[in-house]
Every structure is written in C-alpha cells, then in structure tokens.
N, C-alpha and C positions, 0 to 999 in steps of 0.2 A: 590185559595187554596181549596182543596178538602174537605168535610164538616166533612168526618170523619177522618180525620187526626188534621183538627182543635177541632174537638170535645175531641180528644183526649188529645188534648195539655191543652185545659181549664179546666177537669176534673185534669188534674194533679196540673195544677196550681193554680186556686184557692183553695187548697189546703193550700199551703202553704205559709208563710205570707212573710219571710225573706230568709233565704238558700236556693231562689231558682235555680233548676237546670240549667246545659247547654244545652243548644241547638238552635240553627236556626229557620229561619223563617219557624218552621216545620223539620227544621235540624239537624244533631247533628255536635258538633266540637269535632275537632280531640283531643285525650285526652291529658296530662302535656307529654313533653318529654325536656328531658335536653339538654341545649342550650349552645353555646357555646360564650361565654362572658366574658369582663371582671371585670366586675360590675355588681349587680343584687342587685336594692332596692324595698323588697317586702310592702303590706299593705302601704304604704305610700297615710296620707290623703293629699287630694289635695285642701278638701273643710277648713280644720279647726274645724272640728264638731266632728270628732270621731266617724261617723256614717261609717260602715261597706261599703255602697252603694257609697261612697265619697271617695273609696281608688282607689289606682294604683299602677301598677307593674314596674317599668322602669328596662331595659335593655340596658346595653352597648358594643357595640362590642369587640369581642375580641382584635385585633388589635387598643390599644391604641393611641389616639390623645388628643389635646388640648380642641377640640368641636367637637360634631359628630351635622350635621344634623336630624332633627327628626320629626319622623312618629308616631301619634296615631293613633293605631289599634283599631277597636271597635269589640265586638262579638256579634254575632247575636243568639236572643232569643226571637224574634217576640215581644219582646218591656218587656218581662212578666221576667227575670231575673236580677235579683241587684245585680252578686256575679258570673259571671263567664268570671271574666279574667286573669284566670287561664289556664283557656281554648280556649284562643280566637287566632286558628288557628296557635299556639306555633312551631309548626312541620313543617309547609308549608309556609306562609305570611311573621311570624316574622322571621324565620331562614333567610330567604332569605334575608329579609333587614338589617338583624344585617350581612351576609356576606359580603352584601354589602358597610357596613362603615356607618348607619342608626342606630342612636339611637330608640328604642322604645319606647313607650308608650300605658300598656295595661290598661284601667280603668276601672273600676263598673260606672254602671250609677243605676240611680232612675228605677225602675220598674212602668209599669203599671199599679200595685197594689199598690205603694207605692206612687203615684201622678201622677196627670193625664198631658196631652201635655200641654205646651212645657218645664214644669221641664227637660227634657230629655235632650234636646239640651242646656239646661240652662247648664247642666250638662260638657257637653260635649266643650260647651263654658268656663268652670271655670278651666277644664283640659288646654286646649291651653294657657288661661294667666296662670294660675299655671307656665308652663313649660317655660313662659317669667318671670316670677316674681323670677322663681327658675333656672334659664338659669347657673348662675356660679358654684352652689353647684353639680348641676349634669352636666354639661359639655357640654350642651346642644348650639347648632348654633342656634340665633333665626333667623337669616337671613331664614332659611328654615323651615318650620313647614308645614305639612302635614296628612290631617287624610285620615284614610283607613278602611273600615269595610267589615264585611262579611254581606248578609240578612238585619235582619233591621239596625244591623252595620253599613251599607254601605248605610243604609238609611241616617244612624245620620251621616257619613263622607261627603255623599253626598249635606246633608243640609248644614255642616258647610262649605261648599263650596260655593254653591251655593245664601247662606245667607251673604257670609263674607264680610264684614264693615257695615251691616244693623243692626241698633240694636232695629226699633220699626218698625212696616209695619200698615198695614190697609189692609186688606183680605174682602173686603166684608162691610159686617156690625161689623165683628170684627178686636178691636185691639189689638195687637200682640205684646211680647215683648218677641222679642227672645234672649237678650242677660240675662237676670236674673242677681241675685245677689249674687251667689256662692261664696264663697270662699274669699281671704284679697286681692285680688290685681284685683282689678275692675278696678284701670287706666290704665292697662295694655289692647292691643289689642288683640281681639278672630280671629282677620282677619289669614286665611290660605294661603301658596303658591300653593299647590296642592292638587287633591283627587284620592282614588281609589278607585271605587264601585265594589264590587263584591256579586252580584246576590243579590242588595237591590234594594226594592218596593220601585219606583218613583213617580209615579201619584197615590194616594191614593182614587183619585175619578173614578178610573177604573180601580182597579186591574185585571181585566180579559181584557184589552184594547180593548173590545168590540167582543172579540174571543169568548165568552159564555163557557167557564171554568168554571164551578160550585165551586164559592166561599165559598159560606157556610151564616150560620145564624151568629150573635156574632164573628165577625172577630177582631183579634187580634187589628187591626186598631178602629173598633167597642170601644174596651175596654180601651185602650190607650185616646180616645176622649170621651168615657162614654155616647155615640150618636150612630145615625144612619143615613148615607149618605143620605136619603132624608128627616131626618126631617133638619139637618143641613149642608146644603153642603160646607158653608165656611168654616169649621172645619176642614174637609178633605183636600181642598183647605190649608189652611195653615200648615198640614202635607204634601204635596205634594214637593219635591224640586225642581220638575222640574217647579210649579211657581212661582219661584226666578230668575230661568235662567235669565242672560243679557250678554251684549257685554262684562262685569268689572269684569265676574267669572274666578277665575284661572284656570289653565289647568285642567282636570278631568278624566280617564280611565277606563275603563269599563270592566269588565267581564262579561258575563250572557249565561248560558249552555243553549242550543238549549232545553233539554230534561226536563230541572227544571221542576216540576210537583207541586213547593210550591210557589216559586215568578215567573210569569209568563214571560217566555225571551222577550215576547214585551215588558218587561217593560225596559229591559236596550235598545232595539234597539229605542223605543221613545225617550227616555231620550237624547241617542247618535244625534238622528236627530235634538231634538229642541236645544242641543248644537251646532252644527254646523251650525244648521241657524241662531246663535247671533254672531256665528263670536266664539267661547270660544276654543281654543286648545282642544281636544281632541280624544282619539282614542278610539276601541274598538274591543273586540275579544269575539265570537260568538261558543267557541265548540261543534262540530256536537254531540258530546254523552256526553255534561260534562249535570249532572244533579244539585242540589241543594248542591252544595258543593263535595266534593269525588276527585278520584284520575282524573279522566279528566278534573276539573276543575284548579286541580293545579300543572301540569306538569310544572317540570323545565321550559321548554318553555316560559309558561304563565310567571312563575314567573319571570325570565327574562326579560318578555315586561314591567313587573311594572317598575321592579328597572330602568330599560334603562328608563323609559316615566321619572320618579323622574328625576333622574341624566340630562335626557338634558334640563328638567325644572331648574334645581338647575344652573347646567351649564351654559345656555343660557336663564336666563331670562326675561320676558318680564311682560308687565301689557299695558292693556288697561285700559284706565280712564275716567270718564265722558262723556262713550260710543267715544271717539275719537275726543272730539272736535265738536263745530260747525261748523267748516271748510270745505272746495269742499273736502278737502284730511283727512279723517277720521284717527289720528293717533295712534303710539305706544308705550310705553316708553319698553325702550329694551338693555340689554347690549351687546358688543362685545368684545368677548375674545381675541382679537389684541387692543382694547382701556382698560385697565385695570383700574378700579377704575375712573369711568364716566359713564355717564347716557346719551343715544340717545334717544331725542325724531323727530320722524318722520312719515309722510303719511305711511299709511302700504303698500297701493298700487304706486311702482315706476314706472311703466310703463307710467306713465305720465308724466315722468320727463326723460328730451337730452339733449344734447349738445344744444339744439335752447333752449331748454326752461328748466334750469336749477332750481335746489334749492340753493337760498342762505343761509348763514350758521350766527347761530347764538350763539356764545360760552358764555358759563353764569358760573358765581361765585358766592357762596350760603350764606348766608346769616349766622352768629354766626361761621364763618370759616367754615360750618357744610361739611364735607366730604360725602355726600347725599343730594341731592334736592328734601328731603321731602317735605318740606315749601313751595316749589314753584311748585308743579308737576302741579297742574289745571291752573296755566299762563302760564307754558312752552309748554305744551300738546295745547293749545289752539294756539298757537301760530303757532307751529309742523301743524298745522291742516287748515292752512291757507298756506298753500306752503310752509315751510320751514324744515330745519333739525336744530336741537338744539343740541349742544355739553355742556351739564353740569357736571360740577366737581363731583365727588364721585360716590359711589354707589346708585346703583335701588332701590327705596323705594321700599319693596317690601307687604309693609302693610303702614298704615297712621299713625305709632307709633312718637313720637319725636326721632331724631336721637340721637344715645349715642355711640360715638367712637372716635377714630381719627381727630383731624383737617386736615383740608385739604389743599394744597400747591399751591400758586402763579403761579409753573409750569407746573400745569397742564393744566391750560387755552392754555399753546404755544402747552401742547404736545396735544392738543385739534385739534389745526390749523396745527400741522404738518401731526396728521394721516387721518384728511380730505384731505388732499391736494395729500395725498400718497393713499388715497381710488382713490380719482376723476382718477387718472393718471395709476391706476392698470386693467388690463384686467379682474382680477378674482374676482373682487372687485362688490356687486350687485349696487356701487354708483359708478360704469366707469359711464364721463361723462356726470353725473347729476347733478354735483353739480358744483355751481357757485363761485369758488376760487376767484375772483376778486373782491365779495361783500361781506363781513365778518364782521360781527358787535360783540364785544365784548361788554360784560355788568355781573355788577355784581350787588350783594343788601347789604349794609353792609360793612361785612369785604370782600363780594364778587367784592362790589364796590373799597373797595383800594386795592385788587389784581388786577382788572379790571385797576386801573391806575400805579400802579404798571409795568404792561405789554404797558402800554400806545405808546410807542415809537415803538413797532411791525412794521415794514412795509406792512403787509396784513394788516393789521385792516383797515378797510374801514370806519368804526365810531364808536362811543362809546356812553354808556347806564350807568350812574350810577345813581344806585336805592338805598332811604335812605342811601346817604351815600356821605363821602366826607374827603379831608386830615387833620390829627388832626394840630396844629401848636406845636409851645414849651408853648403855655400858657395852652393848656386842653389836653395834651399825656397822663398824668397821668389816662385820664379816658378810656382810651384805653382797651380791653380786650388784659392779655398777648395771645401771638399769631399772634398777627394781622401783616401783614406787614404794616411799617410807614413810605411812600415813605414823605420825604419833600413837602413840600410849592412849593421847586424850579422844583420836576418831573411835575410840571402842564406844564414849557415849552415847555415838551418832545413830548407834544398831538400834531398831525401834520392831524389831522380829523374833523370833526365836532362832537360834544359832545351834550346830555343832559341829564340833572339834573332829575331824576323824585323821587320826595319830596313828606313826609307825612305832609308837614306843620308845625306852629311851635311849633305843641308837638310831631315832627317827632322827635329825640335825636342828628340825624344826620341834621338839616336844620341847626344851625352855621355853621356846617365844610361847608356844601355842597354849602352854598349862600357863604358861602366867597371862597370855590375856582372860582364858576360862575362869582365872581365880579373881578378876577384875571386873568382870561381867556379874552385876548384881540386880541391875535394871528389866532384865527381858529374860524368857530363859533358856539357860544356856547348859549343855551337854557336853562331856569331852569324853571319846571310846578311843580305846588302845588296844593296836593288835601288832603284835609286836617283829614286824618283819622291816624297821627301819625308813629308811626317807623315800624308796621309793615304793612302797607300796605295793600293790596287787593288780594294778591296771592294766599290765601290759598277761597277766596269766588269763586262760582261756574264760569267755567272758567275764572279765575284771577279777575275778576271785572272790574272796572273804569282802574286799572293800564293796563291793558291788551290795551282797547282801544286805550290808550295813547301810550302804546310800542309800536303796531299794526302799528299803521300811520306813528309814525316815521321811523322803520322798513320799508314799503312801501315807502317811497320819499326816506329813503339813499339808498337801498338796490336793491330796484325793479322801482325805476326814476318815482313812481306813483306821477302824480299832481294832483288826487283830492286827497292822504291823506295828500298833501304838506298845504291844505290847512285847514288842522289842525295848522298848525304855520306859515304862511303868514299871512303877514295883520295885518292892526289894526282889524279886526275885524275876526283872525282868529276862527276856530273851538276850542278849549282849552277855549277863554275868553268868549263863549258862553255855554259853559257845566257847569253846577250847578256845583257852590265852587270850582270850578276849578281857577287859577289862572297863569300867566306866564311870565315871564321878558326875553328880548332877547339883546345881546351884540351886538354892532355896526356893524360887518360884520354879523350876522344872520340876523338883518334887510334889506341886501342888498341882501339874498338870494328869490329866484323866485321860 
C-alpha cells in the first residue's frame, strides 16, 4: 500500500468516530443503485443491541421462491468503516447474484476504531448464524451460505472461510477466539459452504509478498491490531487467512487485478497456491488491467465465473472432513445428482480402484431416522478412507449443525444398491468397474438399524451391521419414535447373512431390543459386541472412535475375506474380548466360523 494514499485514508479517518465513509482497501465502491428484487429488508440488527455497526441489508431476488440460497457480501474499507453497506458493490457483485436466484446479505461490521481484531470476524460470524437463526422469516436456504467480500471484505469472507468450524486456535503465544459472542443464537453454526475473495489482503505478514512495494508507516492492518508486525508477529499471523488454510476449507474464488496498486495481486495468487496445495476447490482469475476494484475487475465475465463457481458448488457438493481419513485412500463426502437425497463417501483418488481390485460398498441408515448423516460423517469418512465407498441415506452435511428436516425412508437404502450396481455396469459412469457389487454390507444406527432389517431379505446384501439398535416387540412399541419403521420379531427370519450387533451397553436404550433379537437369531451367524458408552456411540469422536475399529474388521473378514481382521471375533481369545470394556457373545454357527 503506497504511503501516501494510506496517509490519506487515516487523516480522514481518524476523524471520525461513527458515520464512517465508503471505501476500499484504499478504494472506493460503487455508489447505491436500484436493484431489482423482490424483498428488501433494510437496517436490520442482526446483533440485538441496536447498535448502528450491527445492522444488515438483505435482498431478495426478484423472481420469487420458497428459499433462495444465500451470499454475505462484505464491503471493503481497510477495516476503518462501521456503516457502509449501503455501498458494498450494489451495482456489480450483488446485482449479479440476486440475478442469479441468490439471496443477499449486506452487513456493517465493527471498525477498527470501534474495536480492535478479531471483534470483526466475531462480527461477521453473528451475521451467518443470524441468517441460520432467521432462515424462515426471510426465506433464506441454510443448506448453502456463502460470504463474499470486496478488499478487506474479502479478507473477512476469506477468513470466514478459511476459519469455518474452528471456534478457538492457538497462533503462537496467543489465543484466539474467533467465533465471539454476538448476537442470540450462538447455538447456531458460523461454518460456510463457500467464498469469494475479491482483491482482499491474505497474508498480513507480507503485504508487499516480498516484491518491495512500499507499504507505508501505520498500515491499516497496523491499526486494526493496535501493533507493529515486528514487535508482534503472532497478531498479524492470526489476521492472516491464509493460516487457516487446510484440506476441510470449502470451495473459495478468487479475483485479484494484475494492476491493484492498494492490495498487492500476489496476495491472491499466494492465497490461490497455498489452496491448491491442501487439496481446497478453488479457482482464480488474474485481470491483466483490472486494478483495485473498477470496471476490469467486474466485467460480466468475471461476474459470471462467480455465480457458475456458487451454483456448481451448491449443485454438486462435496466436503472433505478430518483432512480424508487415516486411510491409504484419502476421502470425500460428495453428492450425486443421479443419487438424490444420499450422501457418498469415497477415496477421492479412483484410479486405484478395477475390476481386479474393486471397492466394496457400504450402505448405511442414520440414526433418529435423520434424512443426513450428520451424526455419523467422521465414522463413515473414515471408513470411505480405508477402501471403500459408503452409500448413506440423506443429504450432505454440509456444516456440523444437528439435522432439522424430513425423515428419512427405508427405500432408500435399496435405491442406494440399485444405483451402485447401475454406476458399476455404466461405461460413463467414473465407478465402471470399481466397485465390488457382490460384497455389500448394509448397516444402519437406530432407526437406521431397523430400516437396515427392515431391508434384511435383499438378496445382494452380503451381511449386515446393526448399530444401537434393534426390533421393538409388543411389550416396549410404545416407546418407539413415531416414524420409525417396526418390522416384527418374525422379519429376523428373513436375515439370510451373517449379522452383528454393535452395542452401547446397557445404558445403550437400544441393548433390550438389540440382545434379544441376537439371542433369536439361530439361522445365520450372528455376533453381538458391547462397548459401553451408551446409545450414542463413538461416531461423532475423531474418526469414529472405538466403533469404527470394530466396524473396520468386521467389514474386512465379510467383505474383503481378510483373516487377520477375522480375528477380531475368532476364538476364545479373540481381539474384541481383549480391548478395554469391550465385550462379545457369539451364537452357535458364528462359533463354527474360521
């Protein structure tokens, strides 16, 4: 940043305390221009306080729906305005995505004058659950939430990107707590699906990225932090987005003018690089004359690449979780628009996988009938990551919120095994031939479990997995969640696999139903392990936990013919009666299995 352009900016603004002006990281935005919508709620606080700096604009497209997708636009003012989103890129950014069926969202945030880092992002975090907290009254799809900024706009969209599902860090010697306390609906998630940065400062600890650009004394960043990069470099460090980066950040796009002469365009081509070497979706676009904002920056074009990057994010999306799993095959949780309302988790790299050496499939049913396998994404992902592709009921978490919708249906586990089967057998298909149709293990946790037997009589199903869970009889139906499906006592005969139990023990809720249909099961054979942490299990701890091990093996001996996982439940002295609190009981033909 050149010194007398910054000089300029801070004689104006320390100035003034509250109405401060518009403008850019050194820039100016484009002035109010009338939009075309069909809702427009202005000043709305978002915090509850009544505070001027704590409101928002929202915008509804014109062409009316039930829920619009939605984008928070941030405007850029080098950190030092409370009060102009009014003006944040109204004529170029927002027009575009309210054309395109995008709800907006413009906010005020806190100034640099008015508190120092990271109120800002706190800020910017109270907007996104706002917008979850207030999802029905404005019409709002939380399935997609998206921030987008200009300058240091697109610093704050950048971070909330970059930062999303972290809510306290350690930078150094300091600790960090980026989600604050804004606003009434704290239980709500600040996690975003996507971002777009447009010409916002990334690395805070080299704004001139070692090009020697004469940044100046008292930098905007300077005053924001109330420091100076070398008496405190962690400071800067924890303004910087790009040290957040990892493999679990959502997709992110980038603009940044060749010619910017206020945020320096190495700073989005770094930014671009260190996303692509975590693995993070993203793209970027480089104009040869666009400068710090202006009409080369935001040519139809440009604006186009946005909406396209949202929409096939919204479209087809995906999440990488706890970096991929421990696994050889690093995975992805991912929807497909030919599977509707299901969740695939799989290696992201296929090329490992033929006709020799196939993936076996594993279809799962969610747990409180939940149509999403929120609950279970870090044991399914982990699993996914071990060789396998995972077919779960519902939609893609696509943040760590508790699921609120729809139950989910018993049929979709078959139409799980149909359209694998129809993948495997398709030339156009990226799973020709990789997948292993003749070893298919269904399992469900819950009400996932008595859909899971429910579907019991399938003839693919190769074996079965029920987790906390098991059939009610006529003496305890009554305590059934309505919803549930309630296959009889007598659908146990229908099981023509080997089956196991995997139990929270007996403060699981489900270990009556689940040991008494184990002790009924005499036909096939049948397993029941306890480990004693109750009804919910271990699925939501860092890759699944203890449950995971347990499915793991068993999964290996039915699926993949492995004998050392076999010997997790061989033997008297198998692996399971040797794991802390672990425990196991086997029915007459599973003792006779090798």
């Amino acid at each position: 940043m050149k010194k007398t352009l910054l000089s300029t900016i801070m004689m104006c603004m320390t100035s003034i305390a509250i109405a401060q002006p518009a403008g850019g990281f050194g820039g100016l935005q484009a002035p109010q221009v009338k939009l075309e919508t069909s809702q427009e709620f202005k000043d709305v606080n978002y915090a509850g306080d009544d505070q001027a700096y704590h409101t928002c604009d929202i915008y509804l497209p014109k062409q009316e729906k039930a829920t619009y997708p939605v984008v928070i636009h941030i405007y850029g003012s080098a950190w030092f305005s409370n009060s102009s989103k009014g003006m944040a890129d109204l004529g170029t950014i927002v027009n575009s995505l309210l054309k395109a069926g995008y709800a907006v969202v413009c906010p005020n945030h806190r100034s640099s004058m008015d508190a120092k880092w990271p109120a800002q992002i706190h800020d910017i975090r109270a907007v996104i659950r706002f917008v979850r907290g207030e999802a029905a009254k404005y019409k709002f799809d939380t399935q997609f939430i998206a921030t987008s900024g200009f300058s240091s706009g697109g610093h704050l969209a950048s971070m909330a990107a970059t930062t999303s599902g972290t809510k306290q860090t350690k930078v150094g010697t300091i600790d960090i707590d980026l989600e604050g306390e804004v606003g009434s609906y704290l239980k709500e998630s600040s996690a975003v699906n996507a971002a777009c940065d447009w010409s916002g400062p990334i690395d805070l600890t080299a704004m001139d990225c070692g090009e020697g650009m004469k940044m100046g004394e008292n930098s905007p960043e300077d005053v924001l932090l109330n420091s100076k990069l070398a008496k405190e470099p962690d400071k800067y460090i924890s303004l910087s987005a790009n040290h957040y980066v990892d493999p679990n950040d959502p997709p992110i796009i980038i603009f940044h003018g060749d010619k910017d002469n206020v945020v320096p365009n190495c700073q989005g081509k770094a930014f671009f690089e260190t996303l692509k070497a975590a693995g993070v979706k993203t793209e970027a676009t480089f104009p040869a004359e666009g400068n710090h904002g202006g009409p080369a920056m935001y040519t139809e074009e440009n604006l186009q690449k946005m909406v396209h990057f949202l929409d096939e994010v919204r479209t087809n999306r995906s999440r990488i979780i706890e970096n991929g799993g421990t696994g050889q095959y690093k995975a992805i949780m991912k929807e497909d628009t030919t599977l509707p309302e299901h969740t695939i988790f799989v290696p992201q790299d296929l090329s490992a996988f033929s006709a020799e050496k196939p993936l076996p499939v594993l279809v799962w049913g969610n747990g409180a009938c939940a149509n999403s396998p929120w609950e279970h994404m870090n044991f399914l992902n982990e699993i996914a990551s071990q060789g396998y592709i995972v077919l779960a009921t519902g939609i893609i978490p696509m943040t760590d919120d508790w699921y609120k919708g729809p139950m989910s249906r018993s049929e979709q586990q078959i139409e799980s095994i149909d359209w694998i089967i129809a993948q495997n057998a398709d030339p156009a298909s990226p799973y020709y031939q990789k997948i292993d149709v003749k070893n298919i293990c269904v399992a469900g946790m819950s009400c996932g479990g008595l859909q899971t037997l429910f579907n019991c009589a399938d003839p693919r199903i190769s074996c079965l997995m029920i987790c906390n869970s098991g059939l009610f009889n006529q003496q305890n139906a009554n305590q059934a969640v309505s919803g549930m499906p309630m296959p009889p006592k007598e659908k146990l005969k229908e099981i023509h696999t080997p089956i196991m139990y995997l139990l929270g023990g007996e403060t699981d809720i489900a270990y009556g139903n689940g040991m008494d249909d184990f002790h009924r099961i005499d036909h096939v054979p049948a397993v029941a392990t306890n480990f004693p942490v109750g009804h919910g299990g271990t699925y939501r701890e860092p890759h699944g936990g203890e449950f995971t091990i347990v499915a793991l093996a068993w999964l290996n001996w039915q699926l993949k013919g492995c004998k050392e996982a076999a010997k997790m439940f061989v033997g008297k002295d198998c692996g399971i009666s040797k794991r802390n609190k672990w425990t196991i009981e086997k029915n007459a033909k599973f003792e006779k299995l090798k």
